[in-house]
N, C-alpha and C positions, 0 to 999 in steps of 0.2 A: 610616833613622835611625842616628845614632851607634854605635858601641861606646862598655862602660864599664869600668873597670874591676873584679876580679872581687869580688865583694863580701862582705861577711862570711857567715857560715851564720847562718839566720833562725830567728826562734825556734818550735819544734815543734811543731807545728796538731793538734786533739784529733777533725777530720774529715775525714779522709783523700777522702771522695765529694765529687764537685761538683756544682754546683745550677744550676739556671736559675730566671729570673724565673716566675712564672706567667701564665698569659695575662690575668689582672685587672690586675696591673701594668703590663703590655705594652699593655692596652688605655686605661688613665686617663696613660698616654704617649703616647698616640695621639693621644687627644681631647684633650689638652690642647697635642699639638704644632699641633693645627690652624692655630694665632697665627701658625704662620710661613712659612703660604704668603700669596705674592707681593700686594705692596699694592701701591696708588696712591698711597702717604705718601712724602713724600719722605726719604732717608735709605736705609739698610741697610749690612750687616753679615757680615764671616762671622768664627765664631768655632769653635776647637777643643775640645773637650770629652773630657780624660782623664782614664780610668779605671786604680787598681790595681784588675786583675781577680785577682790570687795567692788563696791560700787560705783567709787571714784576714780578707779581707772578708767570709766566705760568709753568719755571720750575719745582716748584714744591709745584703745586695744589696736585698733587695725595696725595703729605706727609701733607697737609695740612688736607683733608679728611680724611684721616687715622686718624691725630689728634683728629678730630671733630668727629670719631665717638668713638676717647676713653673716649671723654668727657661724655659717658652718662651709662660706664662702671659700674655697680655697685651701680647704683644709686636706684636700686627699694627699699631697705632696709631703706631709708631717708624717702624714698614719691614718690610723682607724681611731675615730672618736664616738666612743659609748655615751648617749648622754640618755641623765633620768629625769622626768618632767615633775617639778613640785610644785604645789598650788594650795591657795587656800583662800575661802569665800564663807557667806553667810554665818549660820550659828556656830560657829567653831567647828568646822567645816575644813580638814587638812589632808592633801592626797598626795601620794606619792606613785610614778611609772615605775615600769621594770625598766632596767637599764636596754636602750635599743641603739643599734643600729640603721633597721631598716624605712627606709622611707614612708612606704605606705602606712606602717605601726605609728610614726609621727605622724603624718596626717591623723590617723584616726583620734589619737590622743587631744590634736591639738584642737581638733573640730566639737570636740566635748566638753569643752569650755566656755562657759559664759559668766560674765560678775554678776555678782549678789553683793548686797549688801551686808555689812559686817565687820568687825574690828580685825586691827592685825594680828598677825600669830608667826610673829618671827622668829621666836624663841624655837616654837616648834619647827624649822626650816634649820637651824642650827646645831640642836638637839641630833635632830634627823644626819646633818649631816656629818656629825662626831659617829653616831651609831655606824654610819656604811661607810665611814672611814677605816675603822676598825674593824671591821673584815675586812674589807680589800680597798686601795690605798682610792681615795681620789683627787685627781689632779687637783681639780676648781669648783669654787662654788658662785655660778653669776646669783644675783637677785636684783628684779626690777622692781622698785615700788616707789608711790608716794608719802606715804607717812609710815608714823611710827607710834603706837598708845602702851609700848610695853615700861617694866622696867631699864631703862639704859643701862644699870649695874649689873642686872642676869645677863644680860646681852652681853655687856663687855666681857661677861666671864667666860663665855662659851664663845663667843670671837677669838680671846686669850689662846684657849684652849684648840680653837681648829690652829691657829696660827703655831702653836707647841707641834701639832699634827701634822704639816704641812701643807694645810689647805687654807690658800688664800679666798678672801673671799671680795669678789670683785661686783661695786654696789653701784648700779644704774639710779639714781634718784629721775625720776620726773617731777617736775614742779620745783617749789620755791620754799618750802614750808622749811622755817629754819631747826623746829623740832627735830624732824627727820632728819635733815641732814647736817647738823652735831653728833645723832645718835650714829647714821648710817657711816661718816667719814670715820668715827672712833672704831665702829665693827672693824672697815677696811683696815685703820692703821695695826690694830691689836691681834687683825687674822695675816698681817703682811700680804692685804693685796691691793684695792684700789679703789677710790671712789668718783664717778663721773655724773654731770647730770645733766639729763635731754629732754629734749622738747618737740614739739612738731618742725622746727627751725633746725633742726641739729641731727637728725636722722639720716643722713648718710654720713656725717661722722663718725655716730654712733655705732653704725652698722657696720665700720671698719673697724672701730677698736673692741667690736664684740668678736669679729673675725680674729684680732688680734687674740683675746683670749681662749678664743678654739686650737690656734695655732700653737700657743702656751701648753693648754693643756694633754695635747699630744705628741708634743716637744720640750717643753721647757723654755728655759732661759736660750737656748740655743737655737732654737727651730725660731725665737723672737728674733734671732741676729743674723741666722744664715736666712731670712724673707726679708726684712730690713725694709719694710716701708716704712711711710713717716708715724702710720699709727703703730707697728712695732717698736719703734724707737720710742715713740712716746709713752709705751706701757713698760719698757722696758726702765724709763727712767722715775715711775713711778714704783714701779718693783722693787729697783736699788734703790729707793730713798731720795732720789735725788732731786725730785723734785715734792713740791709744798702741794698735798693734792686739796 
């Protein structure tokens, strides 16, 4: 992935330790990733799914994971959905999975993750995702985070540019921070995908319209309307435009 440039100094974290998930987490990810081993539906999908793992998320990684594994709820009726795990933490610190299906392989990935402290590096999650667009096509790009310390111009250009490509990119904000999300809703509008933001109050919303994007990315616009729940509808009218996200 890209270099960015070097970015501002971030504001001060009040817990200096890092956390991991617990294995309750890791497990209702598991069983709920079940959905996306390999079908006989026609269709499938691979999608990227990045994370700020820095230090301010640490609160609340666990609602985060919870999210990430409703994202793959009910997806076997679509198809098969490949997803690649991206993260980025500490000294400029940016990682990327192999594209998986398998259960266990997600566990193992996701249990190797803990936040550090450290600025954003979104540029490189965008970069990243122009580069393995271009070999082989991908559906969606999720990303969850709370801020944002890069340029918003390199950003918009490489949003610009997945949206030329077809890849929407559909941006989960936590928090409130109005920097972030100016920058975060311009990525969604400029990549033609979506911008939504959660909280500890709002996680099983969340966790349906992350489902809705799994649904997307190994369907389309169509696997959104022939499911038709309300958070299908809702991302679908975000998709057309038609609503003010």
């Amino acid at each position: 992935m890209s270099d960015k440039k070097t970015p501002a100094p971030r504001r001060a974290q009040t817990k200096p330790e890092k956390t991991r998930s617990p294995s309750g987490a890791i497990d209702a990810f598991v069983r709920q990733a079940r959905a996306i081993a390999p079908s006989s539906g026609a269709g499938g999908g691979r999608l990227i799914l990045a994370l700020d793992a820095t230090m301010s998320r640490q609160p609340t990684w666990d609602l985060a994971c919870k999210l990430q594994a409703e994202m793959f709820d009910a997806v076997g009726k679509a198809g098969s959905l490949n997803v690649q795990l991206v993260y980025f933490r500490g000294f400029g610190e940016s990682r990327a999975s192999r594209f998986v299906r398998d259960t266990d392989a997600l566990k193992t990935l996701m249990t190797k993750i803990d936040c550090r402290g450290g600025h954003t590096q979104i540029g490189k999650v965008l970069s990243h995702a122009l580069k393995e667009t271009a070999r082989e096509k991908i559906n969606a790009l999720v990303y969850i985070g709370d801020a944002m310390e890069e340029s918003v111009d390199d950003l918009a250009d490489k949003a610009g540019r997945l949206g030329l490509s077809g890849v929407p990119v559909f941006v989960f904000q936590e928090g409130n921070d109005p920097v972030a999300e100016g920058a975060f809703r311009e990525i969604a509008r400029l990549s033609r995908g979506a911008w939504f933001r959660f909280d500890s109050r709002s996680a099983a919303e969340l966790g349906k319209l992350l489902s809705a994007v799994a649904v997307y990315a190994t369907g389309g616009l169509k696997a959104l309307s022939d499911r038709n729940r309300p958070e299908d509808r809702r991302m679908l009218e975000h998709l057309r435009g038609g609503k003010d996200r």
